[in-house]
N, C-alpha and C positions, 0 to 999 in steps of 0.2 A: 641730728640722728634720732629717731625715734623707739624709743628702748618698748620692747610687748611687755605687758605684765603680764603673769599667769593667773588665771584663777586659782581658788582652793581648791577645788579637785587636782588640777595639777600639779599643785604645789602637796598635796598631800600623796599624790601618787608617785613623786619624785621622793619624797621621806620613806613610804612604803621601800622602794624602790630600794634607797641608802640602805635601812634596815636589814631589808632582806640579802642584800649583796654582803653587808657584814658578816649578818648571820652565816649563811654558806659557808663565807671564808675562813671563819672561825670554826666552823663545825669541823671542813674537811681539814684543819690543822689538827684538831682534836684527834680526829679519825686515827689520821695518821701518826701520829705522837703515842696515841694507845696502842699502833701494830708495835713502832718499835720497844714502848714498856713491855710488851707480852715478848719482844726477841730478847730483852736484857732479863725479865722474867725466869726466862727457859735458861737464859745460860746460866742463871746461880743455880736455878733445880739440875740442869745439866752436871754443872761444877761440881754439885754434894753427891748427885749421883755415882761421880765419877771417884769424889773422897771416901765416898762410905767403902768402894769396891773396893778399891787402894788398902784403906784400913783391914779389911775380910782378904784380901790377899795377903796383905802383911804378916796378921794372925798366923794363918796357914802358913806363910815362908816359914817362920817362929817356930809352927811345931813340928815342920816338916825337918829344919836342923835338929832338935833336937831326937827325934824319931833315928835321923840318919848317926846319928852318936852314939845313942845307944845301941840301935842294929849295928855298928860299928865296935862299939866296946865287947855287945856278946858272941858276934865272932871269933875274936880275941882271944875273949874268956874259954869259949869250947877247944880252941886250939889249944890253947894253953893246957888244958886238962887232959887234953888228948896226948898232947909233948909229957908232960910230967910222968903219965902211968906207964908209958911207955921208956923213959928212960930211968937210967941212976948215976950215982956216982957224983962228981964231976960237970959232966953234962947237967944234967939235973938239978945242982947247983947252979949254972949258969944261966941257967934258964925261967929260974926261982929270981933270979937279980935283977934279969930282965922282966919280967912281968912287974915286979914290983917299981920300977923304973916307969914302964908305964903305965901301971895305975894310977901313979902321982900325975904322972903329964897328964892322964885324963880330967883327973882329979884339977888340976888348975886349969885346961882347957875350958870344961864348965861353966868356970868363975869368970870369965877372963871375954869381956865384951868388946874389943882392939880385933879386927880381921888381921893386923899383921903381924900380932901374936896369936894370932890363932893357927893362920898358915903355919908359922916358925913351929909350930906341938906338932903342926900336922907331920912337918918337916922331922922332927926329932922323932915323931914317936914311927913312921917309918924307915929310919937309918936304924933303930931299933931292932924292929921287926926285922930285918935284913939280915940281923945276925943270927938268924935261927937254922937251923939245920934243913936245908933244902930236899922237898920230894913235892910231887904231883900234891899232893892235899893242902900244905902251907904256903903255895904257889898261890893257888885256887885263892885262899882264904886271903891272902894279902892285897890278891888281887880286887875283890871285894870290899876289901876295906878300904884299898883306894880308892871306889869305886864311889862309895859313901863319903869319902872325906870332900871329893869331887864334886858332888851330889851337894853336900852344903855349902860348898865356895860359891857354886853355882847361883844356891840358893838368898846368900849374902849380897853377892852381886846382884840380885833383882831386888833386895832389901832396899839396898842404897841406891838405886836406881827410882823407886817407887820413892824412898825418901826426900829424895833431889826434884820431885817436879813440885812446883809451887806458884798456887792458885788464887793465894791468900790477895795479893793485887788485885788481879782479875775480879773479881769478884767484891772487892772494896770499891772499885770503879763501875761495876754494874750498878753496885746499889745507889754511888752516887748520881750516877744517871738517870738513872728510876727516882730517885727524892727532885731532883730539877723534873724531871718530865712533871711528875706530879702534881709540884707547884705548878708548871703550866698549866697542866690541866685543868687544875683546880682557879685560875685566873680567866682562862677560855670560858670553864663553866659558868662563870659570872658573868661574863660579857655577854654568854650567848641567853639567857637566863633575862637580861634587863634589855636586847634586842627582841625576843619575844613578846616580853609587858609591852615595850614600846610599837611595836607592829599590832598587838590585840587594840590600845590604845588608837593607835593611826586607819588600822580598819573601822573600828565604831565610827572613826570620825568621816570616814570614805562611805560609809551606812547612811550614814545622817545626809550626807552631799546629795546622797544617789534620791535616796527617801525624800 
């Protein structure tokens, strides 16, 4: 059997050849590997996006309870003042016992960072209020003040909701994604890098054949 040899030109066109097919397939994995860094990219910017808002919402829950406690307590307060001038005796005594009663519960409501003791003041300091002397104006006022106490439960409940999502994985897994893509890339870039020298090298020498 008769084996052909190649000339140098074709034996240097066939290298050409190797090279260049390398290189390609190197490049378009690079290509590619860099779209998905720029998708694991976006999701941590996405993720912090989404922590910072989290955080600015949270704030806002924060002052938003406390806002509803107070507009809650000076309700209260005016009622109160309104109850007093208008009565005596007796009455007016009892009604002095009661306030003070729940100024305390307000007073440790404040302190007292447990939503299931918070409900329970909520709980007490409306059984409270119940005992007061019933007409159209402390109806109103009570009913508002539930209305605020409601208003924070509410507000608690998206606290701990916003609390409970958790990103911190997620986002340890992007970056370890992106440190691997990286190192490929940074391996690609050498290969594709000493494919080049070696094709500038194999053309001169394809110059010199032609020449």
């Amino acid at each position: 059997m008769q084996i052909e040899m190649l000339s140098k030109k074709e034996l240097v066109n066939l290298v050409l050849k190797k090279h260049n097919d390398l290189m390609d397939r190197y490049t378009q994995e690079h290509n590619e590997i860099g779209r998905h860094e720029g998708e694991f990219v976006e999701e941590i910017e996405r993720e912090k996006r989404e922590r910072s808002a989290r955080h600015e919402r949270k704030e806002v829950l924060e002052e938003k309870k406390k806002l509803l406690l107070y507009q809650a307590e000076m309700i209260q307060k005016r009622m109160f003042e309104a109850l007093l001038q208008a009565e005596t005796g007796e009455t007016k005594e009892k009604l002095v016992k009661i306030e003070r009663k729940l100024e305390e519960k307000y007073v440790n409501l404040k302190k007292t960072k447990n939503q299931t003791r918070v409900e329970m003041f909520f709980d007490e300091i409306k059984k409270e209020l119940r005992e007061l002397p019933e007409n159209d104006k402390i109806s109103r006022a009570l009913n508002l003040i539930e209305i605020k106490f409601d208003g924070i439960t509410a507000s608690e409940t998206e606290l701990q909701s916003l609390s409970s999502v958790k990103t911190d994985e997620t986002t340890r897994e992007s970056r370890r994604e992106i440190r691997g893509i990286g190192e490929r890339k940074q391996w690609l870039e050498r290969r594709i890098d000493r494919h080049k020298e070696a094709l500038a090298h194999w053309e001169n020498e394809q110059k010199n054949e032609e020449g």
